[in-house]
VMD Tcl script that draws the C-alpha trace (Angstrom):
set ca {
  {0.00 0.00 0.00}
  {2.73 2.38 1.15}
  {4.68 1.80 -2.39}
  {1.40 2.62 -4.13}
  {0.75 5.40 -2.25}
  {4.67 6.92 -3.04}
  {3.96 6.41 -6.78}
  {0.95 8.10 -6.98}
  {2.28 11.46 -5.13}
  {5.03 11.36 -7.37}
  {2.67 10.51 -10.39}
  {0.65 13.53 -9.01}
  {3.88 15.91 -8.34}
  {5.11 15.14 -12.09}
  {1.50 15.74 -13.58}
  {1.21 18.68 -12.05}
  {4.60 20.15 -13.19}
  {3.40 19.66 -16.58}
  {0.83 22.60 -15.54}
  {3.41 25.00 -14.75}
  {5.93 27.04 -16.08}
  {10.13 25.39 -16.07}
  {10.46 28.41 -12.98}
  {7.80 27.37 -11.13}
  {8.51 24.14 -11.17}
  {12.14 24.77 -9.64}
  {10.07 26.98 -6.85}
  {8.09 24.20 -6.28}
  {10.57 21.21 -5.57}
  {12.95 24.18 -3.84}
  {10.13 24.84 -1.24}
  {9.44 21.10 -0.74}
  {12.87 20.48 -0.04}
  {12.70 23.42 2.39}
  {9.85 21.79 4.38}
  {11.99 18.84 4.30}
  {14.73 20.21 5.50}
  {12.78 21.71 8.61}
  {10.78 18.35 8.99}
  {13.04 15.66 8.66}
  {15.67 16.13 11.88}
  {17.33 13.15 11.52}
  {18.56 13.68 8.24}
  {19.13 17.50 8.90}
  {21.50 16.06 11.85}
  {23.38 14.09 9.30}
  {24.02 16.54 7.14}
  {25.94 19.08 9.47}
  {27.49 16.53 11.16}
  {29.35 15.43 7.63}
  {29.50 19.37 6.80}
  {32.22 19.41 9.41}
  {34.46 17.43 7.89}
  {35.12 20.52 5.66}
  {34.22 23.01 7.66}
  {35.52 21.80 11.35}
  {36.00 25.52 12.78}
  {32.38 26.66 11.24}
  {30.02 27.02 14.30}
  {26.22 25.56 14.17}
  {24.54 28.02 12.78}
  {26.45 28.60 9.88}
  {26.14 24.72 9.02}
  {22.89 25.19 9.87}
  {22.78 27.90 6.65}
  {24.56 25.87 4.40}
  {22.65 22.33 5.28}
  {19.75 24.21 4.03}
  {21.37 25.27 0.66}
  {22.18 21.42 0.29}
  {18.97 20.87 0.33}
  {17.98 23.05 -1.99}
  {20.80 22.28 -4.98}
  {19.22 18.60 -4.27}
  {15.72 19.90 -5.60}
  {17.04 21.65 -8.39}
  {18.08 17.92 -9.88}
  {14.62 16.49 -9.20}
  {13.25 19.75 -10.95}
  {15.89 18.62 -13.81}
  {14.81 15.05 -13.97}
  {11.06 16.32 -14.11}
  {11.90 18.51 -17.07}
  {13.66 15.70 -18.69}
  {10.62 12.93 -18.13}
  {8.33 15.03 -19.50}
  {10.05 15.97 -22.45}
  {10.31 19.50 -22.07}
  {14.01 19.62 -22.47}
  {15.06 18.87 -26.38}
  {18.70 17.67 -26.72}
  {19.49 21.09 -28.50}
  {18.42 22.81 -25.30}
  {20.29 20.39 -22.97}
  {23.89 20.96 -24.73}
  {23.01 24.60 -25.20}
  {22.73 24.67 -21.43}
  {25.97 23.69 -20.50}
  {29.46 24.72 -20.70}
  {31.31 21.88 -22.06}
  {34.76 23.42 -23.52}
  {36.49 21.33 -21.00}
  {35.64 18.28 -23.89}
  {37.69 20.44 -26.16}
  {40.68 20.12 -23.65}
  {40.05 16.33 -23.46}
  {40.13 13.18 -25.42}
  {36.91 10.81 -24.41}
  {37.18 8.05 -27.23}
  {33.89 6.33 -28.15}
  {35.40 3.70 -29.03}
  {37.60 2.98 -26.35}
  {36.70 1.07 -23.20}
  {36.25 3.68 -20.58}
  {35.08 4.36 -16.97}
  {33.62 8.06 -15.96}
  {33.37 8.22 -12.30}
  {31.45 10.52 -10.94}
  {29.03 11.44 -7.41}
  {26.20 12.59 -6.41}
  {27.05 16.25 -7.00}
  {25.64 19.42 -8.88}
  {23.11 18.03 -12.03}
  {24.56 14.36 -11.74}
  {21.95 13.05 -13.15}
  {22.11 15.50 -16.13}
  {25.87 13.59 -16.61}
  {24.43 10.53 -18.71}
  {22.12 12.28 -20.96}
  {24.62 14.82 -21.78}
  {27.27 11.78 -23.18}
  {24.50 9.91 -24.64}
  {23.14 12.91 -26.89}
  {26.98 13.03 -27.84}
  {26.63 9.23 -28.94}
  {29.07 7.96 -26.01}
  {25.81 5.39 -25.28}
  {27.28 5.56 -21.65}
  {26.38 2.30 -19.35}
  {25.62 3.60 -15.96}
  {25.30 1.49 -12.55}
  {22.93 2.48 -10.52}
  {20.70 0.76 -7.27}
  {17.30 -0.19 -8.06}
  {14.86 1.74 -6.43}
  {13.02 0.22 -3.06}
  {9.74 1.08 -5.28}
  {9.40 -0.81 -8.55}
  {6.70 1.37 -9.03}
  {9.22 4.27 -9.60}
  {11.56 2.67 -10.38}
  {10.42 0.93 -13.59}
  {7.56 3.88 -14.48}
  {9.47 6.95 -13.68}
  {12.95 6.29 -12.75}
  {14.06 4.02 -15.90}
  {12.02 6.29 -18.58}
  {13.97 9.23 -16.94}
  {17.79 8.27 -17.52}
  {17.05 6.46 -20.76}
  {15.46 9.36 -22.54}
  {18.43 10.15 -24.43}
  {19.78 6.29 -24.71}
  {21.66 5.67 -21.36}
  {21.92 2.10 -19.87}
  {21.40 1.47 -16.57}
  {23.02 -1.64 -14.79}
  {21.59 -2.62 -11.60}
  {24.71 -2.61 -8.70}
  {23.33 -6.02 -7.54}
  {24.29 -7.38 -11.20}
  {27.15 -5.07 -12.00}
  {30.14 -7.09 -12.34}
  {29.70 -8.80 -15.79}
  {27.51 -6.47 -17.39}
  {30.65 -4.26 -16.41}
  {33.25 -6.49 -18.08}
  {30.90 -7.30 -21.05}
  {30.79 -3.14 -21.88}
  {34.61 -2.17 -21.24}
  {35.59 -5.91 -23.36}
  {33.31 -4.45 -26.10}
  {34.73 -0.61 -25.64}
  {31.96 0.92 -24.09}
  {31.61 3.86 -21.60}
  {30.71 2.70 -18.25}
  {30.08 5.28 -15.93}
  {30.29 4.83 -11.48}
  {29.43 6.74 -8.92}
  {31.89 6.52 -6.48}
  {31.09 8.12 -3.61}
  {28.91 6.34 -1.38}
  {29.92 4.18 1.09}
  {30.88 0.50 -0.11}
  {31.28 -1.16 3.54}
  {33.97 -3.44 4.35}
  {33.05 -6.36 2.18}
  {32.85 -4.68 -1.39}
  {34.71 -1.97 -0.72}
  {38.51 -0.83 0.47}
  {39.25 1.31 3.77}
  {40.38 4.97 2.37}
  {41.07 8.56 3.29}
  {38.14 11.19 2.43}
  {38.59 14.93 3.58}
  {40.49 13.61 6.33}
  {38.71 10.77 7.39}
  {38.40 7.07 7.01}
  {35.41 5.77 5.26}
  {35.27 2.63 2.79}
  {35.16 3.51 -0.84}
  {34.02 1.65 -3.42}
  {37.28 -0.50 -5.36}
  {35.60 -1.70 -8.55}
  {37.50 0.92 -10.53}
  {40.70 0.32 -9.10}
  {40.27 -3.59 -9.79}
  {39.12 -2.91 -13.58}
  {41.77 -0.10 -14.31}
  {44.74 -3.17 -12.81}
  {42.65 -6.48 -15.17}
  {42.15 -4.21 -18.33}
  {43.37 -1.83 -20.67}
  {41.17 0.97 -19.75}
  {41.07 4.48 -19.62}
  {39.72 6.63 -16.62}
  {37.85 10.67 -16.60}
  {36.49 11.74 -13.58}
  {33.66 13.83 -14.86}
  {31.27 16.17 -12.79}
  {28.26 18.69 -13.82}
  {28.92 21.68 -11.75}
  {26.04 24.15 -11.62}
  {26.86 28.24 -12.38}
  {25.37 31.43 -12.18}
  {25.32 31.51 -16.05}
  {24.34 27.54 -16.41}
  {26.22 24.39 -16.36}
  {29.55 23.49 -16.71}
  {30.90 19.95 -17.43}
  {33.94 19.13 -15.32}
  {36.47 16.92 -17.64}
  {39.92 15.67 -15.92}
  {42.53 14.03 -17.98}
  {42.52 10.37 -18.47}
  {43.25 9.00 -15.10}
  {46.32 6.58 -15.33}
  {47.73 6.50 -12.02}
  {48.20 2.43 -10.84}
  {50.18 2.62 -7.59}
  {53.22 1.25 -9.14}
  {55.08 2.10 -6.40}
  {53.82 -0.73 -3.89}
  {53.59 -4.43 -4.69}
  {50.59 -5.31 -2.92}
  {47.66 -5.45 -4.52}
  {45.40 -4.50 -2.00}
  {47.72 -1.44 -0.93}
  {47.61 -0.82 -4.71}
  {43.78 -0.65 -5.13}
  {43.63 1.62 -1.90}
  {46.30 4.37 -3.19}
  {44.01 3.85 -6.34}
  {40.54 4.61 -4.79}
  {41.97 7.19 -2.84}
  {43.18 9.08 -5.39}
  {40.02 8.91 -7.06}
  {38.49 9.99 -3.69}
  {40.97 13.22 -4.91}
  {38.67 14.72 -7.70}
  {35.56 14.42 -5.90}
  {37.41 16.03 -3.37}
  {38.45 19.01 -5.27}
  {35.41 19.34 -6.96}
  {33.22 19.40 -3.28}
  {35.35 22.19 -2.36}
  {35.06 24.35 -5.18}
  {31.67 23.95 -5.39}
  {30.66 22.70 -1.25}
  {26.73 23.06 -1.86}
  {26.18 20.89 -4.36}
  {27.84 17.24 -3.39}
  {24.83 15.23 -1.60}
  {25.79 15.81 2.37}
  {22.89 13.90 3.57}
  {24.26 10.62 2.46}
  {25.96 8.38 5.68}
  {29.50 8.55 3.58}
  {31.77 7.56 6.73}
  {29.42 5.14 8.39}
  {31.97 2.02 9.24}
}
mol new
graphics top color blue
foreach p $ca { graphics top sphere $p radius 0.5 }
foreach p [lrange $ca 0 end-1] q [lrange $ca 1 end] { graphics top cylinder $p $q radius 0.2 }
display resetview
């Protein structure tokens, strides 16, 4: 009943978007998130409580200020997602929207096997659609939602619009292979917390949280090549965030498992760098250092 229940609101939230203006809708999801933020303590708790590992000499209230902003760059990529599901955003608009001249700096091959890790940060979800209108046909992991109701009706329709593929984290592994063997673009979130059975013990803004060690395993068995990519959000629009392929392989140990840890924490490194330019828009409410 519950599940039904969920689907419906949302079904009712995304029908009634289509009513409304692109602004409006952005007002809308930015003063539910509000009423979220003022509702749902627990959550609110976690959030400054991870804001201080960046901020460790900021005092409670100004967490307190930028907890709330959190919040609100989180609605702004449901607003996006809406947009997208219900086809008011053409591909033409989509690229015109962001600043991508980092891709003019950069090599992405589409024919080359290739892993774009990412997070949950500034229009992530806007990430996929923007390499599949460029014909990367990115394969994206990604956990199936707790309500197949939204998962498979709004969810799915959402980030294949444009032609991404999603593979299911419970399934990853040779779906995974099967793209990069065939010289696809796979692309990984890495930073939520793996736990101590899939994932390797490593350093993030000075603390120790397990991290996710799938890429470091795949860049060590294949020929591969590595981008950490991020959509940062801007007063003018968005801007894509392209590093350099990523060929670092901890040749300077000989244990493998020390190996994959130098590896996955210098990935850890780019999320890092882009969190600090941009602090607001990396998802804080997520349990990242839970052990």
């Amino acid at each position: 009943m519950i599940a039904y229940l969920e689907y419906f609101f949302a079904k009712f939230l995304i029908l009634f978007s289509t009513l409304l203006p692109k602004r409006a809708i952005f007002s809308l999801f930015k003063n539910l998130s509000i009423l979220l933020f003022f509702l749902d303590k627990k959550r609110k708790k976690l959030t400054i409580n991870n804001l201080k590992n960046l901020y460790p000499q900021k005092d409670e209230k100004s967490l307190l200020k930028i907890a709330k902003e959190v919040y609100i760059e989180t609605s702004k990529t449901l607003s996006e997602s809406v947009l997208i599901l219900t086809n008011r955003v053409s591909k033409e608009k989509l690229i015109e929207s962001i600043d991508d001249s980092d891709m003019k700096k950069v090599t992405i091959k589409k024919d080359r096997a290739t892993i774009l890790i990412a997070g949950h940060f500034g229009a992530w979800e806007m990430l996929p659609h923007y390499f599949a209108i460029k014909g990367y046909e990115p394969n994206v992991i990604a956990r199936e939602g707790n309500n197949s109701l939204i998962e498979q009706n709004i969810t799915l329709p959402t980030r294949s619009r444009f032609g991404t593929k999603t593979i299911y984290k419970k399934r990853a592994g040779v779906s995974v292979l099967k793209a990069l063997k065939n010289s696809e673009v796979v692309g990984i979130l890495i930073d939520q917390k793996a736990g101590a059975k899939n994932g390797v013990l490593t350093d993030f803004f000075g603390k120790k949280c397990y991290s996710t060690k799938l890429v470091a395993n795949l860049k060590l068995k294949l020929d591969i090549d590595i981008h950490a990519v991020f959509m940062a959000r801007e007063a003018d629009g968005l801007k894509l965030i392209v590093s350099e392929n990523i060929d670092y392989r901890a040749d300077e140990v000989d244990s493998k498992d020390k190996k994959i840890e130098l590896m996955s924490e210098n990935y850890n490194r780019y999320m890092e760098e882009a969190i600090k330019k941009y602090p607001t828009q990396w998802f804080w409410m997520h349990n990242r250092w839970k052990l």
